[in-house]
C-alpha positions as CSV (number, residue, x, y, z in Angstrom):
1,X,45.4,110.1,68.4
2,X,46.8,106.3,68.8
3,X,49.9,107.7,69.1
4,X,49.4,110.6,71.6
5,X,47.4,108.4,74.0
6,X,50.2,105.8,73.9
7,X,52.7,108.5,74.7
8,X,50.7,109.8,77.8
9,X,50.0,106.4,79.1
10,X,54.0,106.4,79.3
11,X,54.7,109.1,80.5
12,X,52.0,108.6,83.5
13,X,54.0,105.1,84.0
14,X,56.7,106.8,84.5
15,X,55.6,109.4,87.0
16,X,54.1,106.3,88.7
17,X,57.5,104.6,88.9
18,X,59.2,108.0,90.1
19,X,56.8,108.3,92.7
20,X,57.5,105.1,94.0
21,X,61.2,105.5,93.9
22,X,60.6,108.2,96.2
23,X,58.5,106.5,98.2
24,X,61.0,104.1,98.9
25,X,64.0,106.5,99.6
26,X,61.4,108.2,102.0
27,X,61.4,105.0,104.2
28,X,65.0,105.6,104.5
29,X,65.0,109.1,105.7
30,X,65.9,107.9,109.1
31,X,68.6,106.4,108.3
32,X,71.7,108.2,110.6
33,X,75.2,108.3,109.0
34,X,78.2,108.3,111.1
35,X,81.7,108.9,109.7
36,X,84.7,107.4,110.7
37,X,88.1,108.6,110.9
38,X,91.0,105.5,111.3
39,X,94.0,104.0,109.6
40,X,94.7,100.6,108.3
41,X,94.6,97.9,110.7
42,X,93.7,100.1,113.5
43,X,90.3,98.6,114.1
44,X,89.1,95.2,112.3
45,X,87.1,96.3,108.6
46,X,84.6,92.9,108.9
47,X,83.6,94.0,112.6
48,X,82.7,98.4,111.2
49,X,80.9,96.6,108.1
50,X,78.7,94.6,111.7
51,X,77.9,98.1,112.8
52,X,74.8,98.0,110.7
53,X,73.5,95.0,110.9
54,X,73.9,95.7,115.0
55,X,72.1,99.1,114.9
56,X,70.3,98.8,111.7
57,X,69.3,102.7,111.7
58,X,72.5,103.5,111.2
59,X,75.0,103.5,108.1
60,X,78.9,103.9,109.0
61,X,80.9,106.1,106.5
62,X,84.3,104.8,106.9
63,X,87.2,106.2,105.8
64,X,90.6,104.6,106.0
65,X,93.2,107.8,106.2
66,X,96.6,107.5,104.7
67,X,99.7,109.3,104.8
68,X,100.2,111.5,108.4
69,X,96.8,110.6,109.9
70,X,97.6,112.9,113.0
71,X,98.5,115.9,110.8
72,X,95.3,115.6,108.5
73,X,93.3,115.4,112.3
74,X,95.1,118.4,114.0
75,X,94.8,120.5,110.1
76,X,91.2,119.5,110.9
77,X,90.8,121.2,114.4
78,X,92.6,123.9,113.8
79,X,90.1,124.4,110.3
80,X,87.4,124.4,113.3
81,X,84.9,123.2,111.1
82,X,84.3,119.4,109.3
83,X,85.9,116.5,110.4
84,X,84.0,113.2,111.1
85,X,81.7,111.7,113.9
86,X,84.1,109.2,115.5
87,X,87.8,109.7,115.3
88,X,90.6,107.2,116.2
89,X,93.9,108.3,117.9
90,X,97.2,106.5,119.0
91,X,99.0,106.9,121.9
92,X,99.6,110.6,121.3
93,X,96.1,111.4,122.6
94,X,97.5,114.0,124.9
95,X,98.3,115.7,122.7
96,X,94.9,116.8,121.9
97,X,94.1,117.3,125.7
98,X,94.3,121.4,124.9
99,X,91.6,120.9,122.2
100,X,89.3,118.9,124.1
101,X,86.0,121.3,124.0
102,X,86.3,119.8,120.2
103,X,85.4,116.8,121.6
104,X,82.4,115.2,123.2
105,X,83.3,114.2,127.3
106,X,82.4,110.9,127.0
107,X,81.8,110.9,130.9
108,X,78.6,113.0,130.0
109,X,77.4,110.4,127.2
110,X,77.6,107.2,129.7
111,X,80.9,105.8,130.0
112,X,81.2,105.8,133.8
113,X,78.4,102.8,133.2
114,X,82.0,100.8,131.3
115,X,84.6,102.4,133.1
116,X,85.2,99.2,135.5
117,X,85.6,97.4,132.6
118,X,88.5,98.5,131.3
119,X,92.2,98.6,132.7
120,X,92.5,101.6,134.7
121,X,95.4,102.7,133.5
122,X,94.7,102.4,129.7
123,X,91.2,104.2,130.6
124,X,92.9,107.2,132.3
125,X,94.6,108.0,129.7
126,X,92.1,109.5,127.4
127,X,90.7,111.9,130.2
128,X,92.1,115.2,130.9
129,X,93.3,116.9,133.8
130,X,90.2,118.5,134.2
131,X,88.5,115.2,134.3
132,X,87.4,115.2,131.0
133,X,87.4,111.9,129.4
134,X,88.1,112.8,125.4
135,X,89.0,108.5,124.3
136,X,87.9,105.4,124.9
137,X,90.6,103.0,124.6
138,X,91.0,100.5,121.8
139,X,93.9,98.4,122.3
140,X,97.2,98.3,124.7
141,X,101.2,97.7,124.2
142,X,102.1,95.6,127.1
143,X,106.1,95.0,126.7
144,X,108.0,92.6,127.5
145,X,111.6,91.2,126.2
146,X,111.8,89.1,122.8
147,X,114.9,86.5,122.9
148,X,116.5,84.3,120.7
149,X,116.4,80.7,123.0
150,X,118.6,79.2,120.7
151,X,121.5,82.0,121.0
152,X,120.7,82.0,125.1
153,X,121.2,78.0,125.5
154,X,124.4,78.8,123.3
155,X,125.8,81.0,125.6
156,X,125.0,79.5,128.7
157,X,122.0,81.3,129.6
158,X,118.5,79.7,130.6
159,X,115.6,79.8,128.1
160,X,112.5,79.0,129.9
161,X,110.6,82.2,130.2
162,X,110.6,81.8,133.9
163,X,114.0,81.4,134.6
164,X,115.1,84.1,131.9
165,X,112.9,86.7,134.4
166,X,114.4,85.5,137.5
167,X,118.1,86.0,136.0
168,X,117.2,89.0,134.2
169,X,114.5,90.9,136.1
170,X,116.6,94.2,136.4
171,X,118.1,95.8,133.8
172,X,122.0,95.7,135.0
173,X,121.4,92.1,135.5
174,X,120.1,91.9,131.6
175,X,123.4,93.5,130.8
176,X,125.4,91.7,132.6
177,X,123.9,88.6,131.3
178,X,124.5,90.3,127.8
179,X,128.0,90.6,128.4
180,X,128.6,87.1,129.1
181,X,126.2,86.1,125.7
182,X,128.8,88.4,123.4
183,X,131.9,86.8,125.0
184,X,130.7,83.0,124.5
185,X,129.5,84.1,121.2
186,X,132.7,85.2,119.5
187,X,131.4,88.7,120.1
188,X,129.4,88.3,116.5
189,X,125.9,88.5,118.0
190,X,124.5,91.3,120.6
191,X,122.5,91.6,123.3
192,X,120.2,94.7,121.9
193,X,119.4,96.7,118.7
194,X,119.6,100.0,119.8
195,X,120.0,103.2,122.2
196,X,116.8,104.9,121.9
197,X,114.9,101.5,122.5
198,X,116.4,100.9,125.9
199,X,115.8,104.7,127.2
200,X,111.9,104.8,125.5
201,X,111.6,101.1,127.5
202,X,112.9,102.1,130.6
203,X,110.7,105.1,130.4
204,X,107.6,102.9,129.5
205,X,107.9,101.2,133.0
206,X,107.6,104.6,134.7
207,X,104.8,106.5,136.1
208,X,106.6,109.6,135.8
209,X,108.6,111.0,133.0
210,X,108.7,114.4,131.5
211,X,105.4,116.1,133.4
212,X,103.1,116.2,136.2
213,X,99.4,116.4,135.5
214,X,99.8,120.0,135.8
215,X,102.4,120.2,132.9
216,X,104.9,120.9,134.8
217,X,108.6,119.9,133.4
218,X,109.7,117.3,136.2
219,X,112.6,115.3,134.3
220,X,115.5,116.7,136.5
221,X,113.2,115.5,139.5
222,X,114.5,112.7,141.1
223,X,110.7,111.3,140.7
224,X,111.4,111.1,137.3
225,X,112.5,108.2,134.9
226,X,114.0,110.4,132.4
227,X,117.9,110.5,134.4
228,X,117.1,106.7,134.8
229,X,116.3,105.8,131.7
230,X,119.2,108.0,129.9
231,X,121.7,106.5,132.0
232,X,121.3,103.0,131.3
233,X,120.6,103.4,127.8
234,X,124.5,105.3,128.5
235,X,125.8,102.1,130.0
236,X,124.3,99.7,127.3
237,X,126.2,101.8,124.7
238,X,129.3,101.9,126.7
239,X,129.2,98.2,127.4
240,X,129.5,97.6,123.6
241,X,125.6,96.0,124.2
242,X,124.2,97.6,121.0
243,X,124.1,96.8,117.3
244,X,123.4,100.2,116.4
245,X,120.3,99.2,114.4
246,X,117.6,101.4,114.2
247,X,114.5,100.1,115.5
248,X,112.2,98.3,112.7
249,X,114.8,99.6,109.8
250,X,116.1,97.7,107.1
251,X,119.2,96.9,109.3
252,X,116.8,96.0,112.0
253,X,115.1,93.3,109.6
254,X,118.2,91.6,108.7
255,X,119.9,91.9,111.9
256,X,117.1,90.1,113.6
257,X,116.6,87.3,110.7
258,X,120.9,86.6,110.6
259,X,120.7,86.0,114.4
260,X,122.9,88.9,114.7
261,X,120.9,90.4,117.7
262,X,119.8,88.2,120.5
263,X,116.6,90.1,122.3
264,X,115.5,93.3,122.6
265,X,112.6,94.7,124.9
266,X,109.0,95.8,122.8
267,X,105.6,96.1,122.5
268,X,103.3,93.5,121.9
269,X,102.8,94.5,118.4
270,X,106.3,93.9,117.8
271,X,105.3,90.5,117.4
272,X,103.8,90.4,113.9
273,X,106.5,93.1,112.3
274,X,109.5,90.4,113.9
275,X,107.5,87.9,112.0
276,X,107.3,89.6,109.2
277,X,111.1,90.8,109.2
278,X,113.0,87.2,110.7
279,X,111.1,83.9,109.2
280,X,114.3,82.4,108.8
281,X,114.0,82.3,112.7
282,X,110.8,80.9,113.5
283,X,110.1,78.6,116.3
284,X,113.4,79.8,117.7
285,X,112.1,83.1,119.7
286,X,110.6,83.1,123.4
287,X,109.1,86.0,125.2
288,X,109.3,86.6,129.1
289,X,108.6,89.1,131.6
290,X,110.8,92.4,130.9
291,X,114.2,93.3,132.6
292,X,112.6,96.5,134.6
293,X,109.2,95.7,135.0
294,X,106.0,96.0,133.0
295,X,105.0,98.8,130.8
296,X,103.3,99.9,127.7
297,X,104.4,101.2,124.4
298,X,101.4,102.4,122.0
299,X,97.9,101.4,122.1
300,X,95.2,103.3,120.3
301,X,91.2,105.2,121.0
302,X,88.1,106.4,119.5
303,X,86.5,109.7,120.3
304,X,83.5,111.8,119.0
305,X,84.2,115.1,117.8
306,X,81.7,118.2,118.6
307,X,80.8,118.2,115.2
308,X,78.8,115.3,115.5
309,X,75.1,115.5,115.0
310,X,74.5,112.0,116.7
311,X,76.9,111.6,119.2
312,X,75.0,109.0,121.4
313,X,74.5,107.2,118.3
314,X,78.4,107.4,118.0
315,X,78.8,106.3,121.7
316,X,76.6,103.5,121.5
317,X,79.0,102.3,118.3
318,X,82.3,102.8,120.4
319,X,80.9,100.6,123.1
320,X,79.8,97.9,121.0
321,X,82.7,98.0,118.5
322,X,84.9,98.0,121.8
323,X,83.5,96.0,124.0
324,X,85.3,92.9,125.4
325,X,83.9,89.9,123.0
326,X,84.9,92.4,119.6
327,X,87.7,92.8,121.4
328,X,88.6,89.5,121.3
329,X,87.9,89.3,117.4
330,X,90.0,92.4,117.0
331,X,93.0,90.2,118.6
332,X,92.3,87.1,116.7
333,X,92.2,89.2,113.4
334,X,94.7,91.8,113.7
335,X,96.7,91.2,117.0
336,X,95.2,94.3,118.9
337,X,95.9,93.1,122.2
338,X,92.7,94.1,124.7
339,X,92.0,96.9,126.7
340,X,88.8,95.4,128.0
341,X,89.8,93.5,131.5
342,X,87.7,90.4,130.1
343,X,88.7,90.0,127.3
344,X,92.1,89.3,129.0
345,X,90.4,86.3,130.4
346,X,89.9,84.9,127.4
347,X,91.3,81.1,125.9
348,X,92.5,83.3,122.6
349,X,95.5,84.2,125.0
350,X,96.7,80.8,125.9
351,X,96.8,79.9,122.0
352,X,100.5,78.4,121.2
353,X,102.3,80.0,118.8
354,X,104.7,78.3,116.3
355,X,107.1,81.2,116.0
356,X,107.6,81.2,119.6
357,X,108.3,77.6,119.8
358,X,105.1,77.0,120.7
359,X,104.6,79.3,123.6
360,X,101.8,81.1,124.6
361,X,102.6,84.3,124.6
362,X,99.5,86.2,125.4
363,X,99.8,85.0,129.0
364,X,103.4,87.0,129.5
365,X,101.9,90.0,127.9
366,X,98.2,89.8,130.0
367,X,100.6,89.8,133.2
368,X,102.5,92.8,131.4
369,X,99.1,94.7,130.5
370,X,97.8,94.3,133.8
371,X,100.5,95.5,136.0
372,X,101.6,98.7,134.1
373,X,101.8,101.9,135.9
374,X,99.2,104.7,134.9
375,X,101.0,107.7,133.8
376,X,100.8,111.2,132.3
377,X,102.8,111.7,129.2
378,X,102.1,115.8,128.8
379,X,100.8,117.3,125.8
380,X,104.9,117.8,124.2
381,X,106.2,114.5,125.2
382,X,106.8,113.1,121.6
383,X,108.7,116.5,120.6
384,X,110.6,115.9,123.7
385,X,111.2,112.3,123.6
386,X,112.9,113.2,119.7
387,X,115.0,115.9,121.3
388,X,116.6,113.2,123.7
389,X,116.6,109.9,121.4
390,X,118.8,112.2,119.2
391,X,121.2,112.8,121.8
392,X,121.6,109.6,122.7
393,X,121.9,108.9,119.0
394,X,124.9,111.2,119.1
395,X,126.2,109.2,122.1
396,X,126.2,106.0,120.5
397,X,126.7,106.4,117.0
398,X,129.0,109.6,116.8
399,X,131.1,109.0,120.3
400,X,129.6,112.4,121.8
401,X,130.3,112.6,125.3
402,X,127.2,111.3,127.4
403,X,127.3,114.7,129.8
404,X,127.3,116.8,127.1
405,X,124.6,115.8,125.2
406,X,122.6,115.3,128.1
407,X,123.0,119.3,129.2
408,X,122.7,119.7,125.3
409,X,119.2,117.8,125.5
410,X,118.5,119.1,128.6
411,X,119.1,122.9,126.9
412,X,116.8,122.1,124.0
413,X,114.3,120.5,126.0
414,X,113.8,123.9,127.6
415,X,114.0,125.8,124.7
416,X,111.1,123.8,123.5
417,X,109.2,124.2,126.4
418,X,108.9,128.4,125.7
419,X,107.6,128.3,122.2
């Protein structure tokens, strides 16, 4: 009987420990997970992991996404089921514009309340024609133009930032000041990397490229950049300007670390990959205004899918992991330059930076960010853009005559516009 009793006693212990277990999770039933969609270094890890000690009834599921993160999102939509709560996008978020019932209008969930504190531009962007706003911004690419001070001062050129902009500020002057670099250089250094870089540039300063709101094909319109932007790119090629490199390749790299390119116009976030690819170099690059004027190259957003059960909850998340103090982390941690007016403001711009000889950068590209024009890039604009760039590839690395691959792009651009 000894026995027996000791063998209930544990087995009532341990229903009473069971029970208790339960208890506990049962405290935790209101607990709301949210899943997150993003890639690496798209929004800072240490400020998501905050998320729940900020809202501490809810738990984020994030999940970095390798490989073709736009492909596994559009395979997702077009599944029309699953997919997370919040989803990040990059600068190809019109291309989603046709699919935006499978998103929540943000406009509906509050964020007129924010709007004003955002650049305009950058905002506008993630809303639709229809007025929809599918993507609250996360970061911006303000541009401006990378140069080697030491190769400028060679040739004769200025190098304060200043009087590089006032010598420079249109893009025949930049290439005529290029012309006079590659002479007094032995003609072993030049001015740019590459074709395609000066025609997606030029285009970046435009408020009007291949569409109209209504998507409309407007690049034989003289409103348009796309003639522009071909044409110079044209002229740098034929002015022997270009080193042929493609941009960020392995040629890039080790063009840019043996001084055998002296500038080229980029993104913001062009900063940390020249870094990365020239530190044979440092302290020897300056940044200034860009030949052209200002514009913007990438930049990425968050949005909610309709799948969402708690899509204020995911609102609420976005605005705090986005608002202009994170913001300011984000820079500080992974570059992402702001899309939140004050966090332009802030003294994290006006740090000095060695590899820049000790200039502060982030007050060229805060001009930059706040004097771009808002534009509407159309829902095909990157299968476009491709059809062009290889033209112009064909110009400038196989001798193709420039009016032929321009009707050529021209004809497939069209083509492309049926299907």
């Amino acid at each position: 009987m000894a026995k027996y009793r000791t063998l209930l006693t544990c087995l009532l212990l341990l229903v009473f420990m069971i029970s208790g277990c339960s208890s506990g999770t049962t405290s935790n039933s209101n607990t709301k997970t949210l899943t997150l969609w993003y890639w690496n270094r798209s929004l800072d890890d240490n400020l998501i992991s905050g998320v729940q000690k900020q809202f501490p009834g809810i738990r984020i599921n994030a999940q970095k996404i390798g490989g073709d993160f736009k492909s596994k999102l559009k395979t997702t939509l077009a599944a029309g089921k699953g997919g997370p709560d919040i989803v990040a996008f990059n600068d190809w978020v019109t291309e989603l514009f046709p699919s935006a019932d499978r998103f929540y209008n943000l406009y509906e969930l509050g964020a007129k309340d924010i709007e004003g504190d955002y650049l305009d531009w950058k905002w506008q962007l993630g809303v639709t024609p229809k007025g929809e706003m599918i993507a609250m911004p996360i970061d911006t690419g303000p541009t401006a133009l990378f140069y080697r001070a030491d190769l400028f001062k060679q040739a004769g050129l200025p190098t304060d930032p200043e009087e590089v902009h006032r010598m420079m500020g249109t893009w025949d002057d930049y290439f005529s000041a290029g012309e006079k670099l590659q002479k007094a250089l032995g003609g072993k250094v030049k001015l740019l990397d590459n074709i395609g870089q000066v025609y997606n540039q030029v285009n970046a300063q435009s408020d009007k490229i291949y569409f109209d709101k209504n998507e409309n094909f407007i690049g034989e319109d003289p409103s348009s950049s796309m003639r522009k932007a071909w044409d110079l790119a044209v002229k740098a090629s034929q002015m022997d300007l270009l080193a042929n490199a493609g941009t960020f390749s392995t040629e890039w790299n080790a063009a840019m670390n043996n001084g055998k390119i002296a500038s080229f116009v980029g993104a913001v976030w062009s900063k940390q990959i020249l870094m990365d690819a020239a530190p044979d170099t440092a302290g020897k690059w300056r940044v200034a205004r860009a030949p052209g004027g200002d514009g913007n190259n990438g930049g990425s957003f968050l949005a909610i899918m309709k799948t969402s059960k708690y899509p204020k909850e995911s609102f609420e998340v976005m605005k705090w992991l986005l608002n202009s103090e994170n913001q300011v982390t984000s820079f500080k941690e992974l570059n992402l330059f702001p899309s939140a007016s004050k966090a332009l403001d802030s003294d994290v711009m006006k740090m000095k930076e060695e590899f820049f000889g000790g200039q502060t950068t982030g007050e060229i590209f805060t001009e930059s960010a706040r004097n771009v024009k808002p534009s509407y890039f159309g829902t095909k604009y990157s299968n476009l853009n491709g059809i062009v760039n290889r033209e112009l590839s064909s110009v400038a690395l196989e001798g193709k005559s420039p009016d032929k691959a321009w009707n050529d792009a021209l004809s497939r651009v069209k083509k492309e516009l049926l299907r």
